[in-house]
C-alpha positions as CSV (number, residue, x, y, z in Angstrom):
1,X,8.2,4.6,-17.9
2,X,7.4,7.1,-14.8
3,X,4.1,7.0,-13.6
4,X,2.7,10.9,-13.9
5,X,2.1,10.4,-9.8
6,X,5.7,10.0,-8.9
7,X,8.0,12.9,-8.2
8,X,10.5,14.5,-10.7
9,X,13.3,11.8,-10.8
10,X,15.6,15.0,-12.0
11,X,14.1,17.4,-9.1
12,X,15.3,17.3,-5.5
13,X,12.6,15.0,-3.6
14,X,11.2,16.2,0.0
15,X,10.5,13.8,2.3
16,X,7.4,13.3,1.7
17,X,7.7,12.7,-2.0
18,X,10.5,9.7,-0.7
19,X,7.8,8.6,1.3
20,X,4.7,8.5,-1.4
21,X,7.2,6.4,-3.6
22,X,9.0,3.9,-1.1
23,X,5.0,3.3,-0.3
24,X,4.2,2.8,-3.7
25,X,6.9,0.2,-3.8
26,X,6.1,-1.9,-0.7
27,X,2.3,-2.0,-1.8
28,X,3.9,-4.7,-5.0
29,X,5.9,-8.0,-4.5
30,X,8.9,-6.0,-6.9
31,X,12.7,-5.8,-5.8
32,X,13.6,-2.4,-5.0
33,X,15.6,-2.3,-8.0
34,X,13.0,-3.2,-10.2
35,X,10.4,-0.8,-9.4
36,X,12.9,1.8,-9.6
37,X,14.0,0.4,-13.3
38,X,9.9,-0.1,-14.0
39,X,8.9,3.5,-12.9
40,X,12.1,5.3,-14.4
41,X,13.7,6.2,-10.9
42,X,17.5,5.3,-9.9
43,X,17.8,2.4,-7.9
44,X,20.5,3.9,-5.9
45,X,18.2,6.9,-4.8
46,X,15.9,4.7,-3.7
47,X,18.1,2.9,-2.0
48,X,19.1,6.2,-0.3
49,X,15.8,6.9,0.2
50,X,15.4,4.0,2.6
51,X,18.0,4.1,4.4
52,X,17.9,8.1,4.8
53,X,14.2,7.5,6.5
54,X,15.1,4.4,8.6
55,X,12.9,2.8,10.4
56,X,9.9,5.4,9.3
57,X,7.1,3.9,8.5
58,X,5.3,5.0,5.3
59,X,1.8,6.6,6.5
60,X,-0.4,4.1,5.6
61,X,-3.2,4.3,3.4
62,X,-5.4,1.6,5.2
63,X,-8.2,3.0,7.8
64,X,-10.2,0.2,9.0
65,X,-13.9,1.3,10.6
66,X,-15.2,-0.2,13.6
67,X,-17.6,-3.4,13.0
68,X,-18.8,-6.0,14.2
69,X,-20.5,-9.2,12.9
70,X,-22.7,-11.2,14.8
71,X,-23.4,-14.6,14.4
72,X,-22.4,-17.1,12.1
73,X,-24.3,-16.0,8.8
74,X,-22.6,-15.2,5.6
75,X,-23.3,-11.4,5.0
76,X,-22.2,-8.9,2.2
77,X,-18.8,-7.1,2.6
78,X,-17.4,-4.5,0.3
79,X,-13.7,-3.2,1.5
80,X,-12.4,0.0,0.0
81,X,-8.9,0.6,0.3
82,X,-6.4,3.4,-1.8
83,X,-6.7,4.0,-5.3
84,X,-10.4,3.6,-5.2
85,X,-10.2,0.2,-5.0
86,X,-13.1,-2.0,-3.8
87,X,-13.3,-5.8,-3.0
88,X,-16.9,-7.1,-2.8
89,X,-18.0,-9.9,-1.7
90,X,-21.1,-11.1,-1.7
91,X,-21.8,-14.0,0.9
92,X,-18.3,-13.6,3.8
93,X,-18.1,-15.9,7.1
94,X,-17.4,-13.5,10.0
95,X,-13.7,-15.9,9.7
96,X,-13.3,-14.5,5.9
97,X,-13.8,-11.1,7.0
98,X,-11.4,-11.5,9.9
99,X,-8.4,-12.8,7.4
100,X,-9.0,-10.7,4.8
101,X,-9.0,-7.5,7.1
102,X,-5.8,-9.3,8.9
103,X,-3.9,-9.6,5.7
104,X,-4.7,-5.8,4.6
105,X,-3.3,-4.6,7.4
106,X,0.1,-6.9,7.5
107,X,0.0,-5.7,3.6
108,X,-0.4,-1.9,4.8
109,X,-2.6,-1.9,1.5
């Protein structure tokens, strides 16, 4: 079933609305094929899609804010990412913080 947030899979797509979906897509661990199938898009447009736009990245989502932790106390971390979505964590090692921020931005969550 089509999420309400993706484009018209019977209207012509801009750019942009390629973009907002082959995003959508590399934010899950899905083939191409499925998410297509899952969200009620043609695989093959997709597929288009990403080889149309090459190389392009997808804008990401992720903005990170400049911090810095001193010292080697666990402190209180919440990370907000797209979607309103919020990981908190209540006692972090500066080395936590470090990987978690590390594997958000490999993730491009």
């Amino acid at each position: 079933m089509r999420k309400r947030w993706l484009p018209d899979p019977e209207a012509v797509w801009t750019d942009e609305d390629a973009r907002k979906v082959l995003a959508a897509w590399k934010r899950t661990t899905e083939p191409l094929a499925t998410f297509a199938r899952e969200n009620g898009l043609g695989a093959n447009r997709l597929y288009w899609w990403k080889k149309r736009l090459g190389g392009e990245q997808a804008p990401s989502m992720l903005e990170l804010v400049p911090a810095r932790v001193t010292g080697g106390e666990e402190v209180s971390v919440v990370v907000r990412i797209a979607n309103n979505v919020s990981i908190e964590i209540a006692k972090a090692s500066p080395r936590l913080i470090a990987e978690l921020i590390g594997e958000l931005t490999r993730a491009g969550a």
